[in-house]
N, C-alpha and C positions, 0 to 999 in steps of 0.2 A: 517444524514451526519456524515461522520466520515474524520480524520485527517490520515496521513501518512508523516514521513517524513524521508529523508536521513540519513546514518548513522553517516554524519559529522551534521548534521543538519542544512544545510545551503539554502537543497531545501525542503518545506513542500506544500503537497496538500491536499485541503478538496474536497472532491464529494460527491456524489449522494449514495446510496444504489447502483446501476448498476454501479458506477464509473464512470462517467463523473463528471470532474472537476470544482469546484465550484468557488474557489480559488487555486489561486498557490503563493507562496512566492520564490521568488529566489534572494539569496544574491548575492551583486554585482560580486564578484570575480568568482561564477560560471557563468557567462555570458561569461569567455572568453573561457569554451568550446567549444568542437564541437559540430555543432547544432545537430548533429543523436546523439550522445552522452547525450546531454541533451535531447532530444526529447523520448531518450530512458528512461531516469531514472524517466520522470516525469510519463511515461506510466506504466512502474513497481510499482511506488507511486502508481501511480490512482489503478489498481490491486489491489494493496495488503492493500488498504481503500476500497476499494470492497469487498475485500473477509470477511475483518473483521467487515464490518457494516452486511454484510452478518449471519457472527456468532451471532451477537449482536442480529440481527431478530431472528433467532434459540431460541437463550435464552430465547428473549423474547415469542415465542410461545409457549415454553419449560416449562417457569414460567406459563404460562394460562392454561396447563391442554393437551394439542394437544398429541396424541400421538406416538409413534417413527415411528409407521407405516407411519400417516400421515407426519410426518415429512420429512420422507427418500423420498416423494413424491415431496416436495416443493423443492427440489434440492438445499437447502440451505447448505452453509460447515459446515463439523464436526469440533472440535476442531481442532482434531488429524489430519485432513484433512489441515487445515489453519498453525496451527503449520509447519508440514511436510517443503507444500510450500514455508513456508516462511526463512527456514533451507536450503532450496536446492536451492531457490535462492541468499541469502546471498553466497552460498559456489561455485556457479557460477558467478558471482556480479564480473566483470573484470575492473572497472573503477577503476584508480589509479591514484590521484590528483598528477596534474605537479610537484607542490611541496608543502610542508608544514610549509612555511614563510607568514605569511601574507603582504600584498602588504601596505606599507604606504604612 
């Protein structure tokens, strides 16, 4: 299972190796988004703790001796593959918190 979570850290998701969600944490103040809005960013979480429990498997086949042939087989990400992703997502990433006062 691996963790993902928001860049303000206020939304974190664990899943599955396939990325279905195991746990979701979400702070109160992000509830008053919009629901596609959040429904969006939890699914890019789930993703992007996919891809990296993903790599995490790699490694570990990687450490037991498998070799790249078989690797490239298991369809599992490359570094440079998860990296990438997760660079071009950030740089497309359009949600912009209403504001930046906390609510007391």
């Amino acid at each position: 299972m691996t963790t993902a979570t928001s860049r303000s850290g206020s939304i974190s998701v664990e899943t599955t190796e396939q990325g279905l969600p195991i746990k979701i944490g979400i702070e109160p103040g992000e509830l008053r988004r919009a629901p596609g809005d959040l429904a969006r960013e939890i699914m890019r979480l789930c993703t992007r703790a996919a891809n990296r429990a993903g790599l995490a498997r790699r490694a570990e086949l990687e450490a037991a001796g498998m070799s790249s042939e078989m690797l490239a087989l298991t369809g599992l990400p490359k570094p440079e593959d998860v990296a990438r992703d997760e660079y071009v997502e950030e740089a497309e990433y359009d949600y912009e918190p209403q504001s930046w006062l906390r609510s007391i």
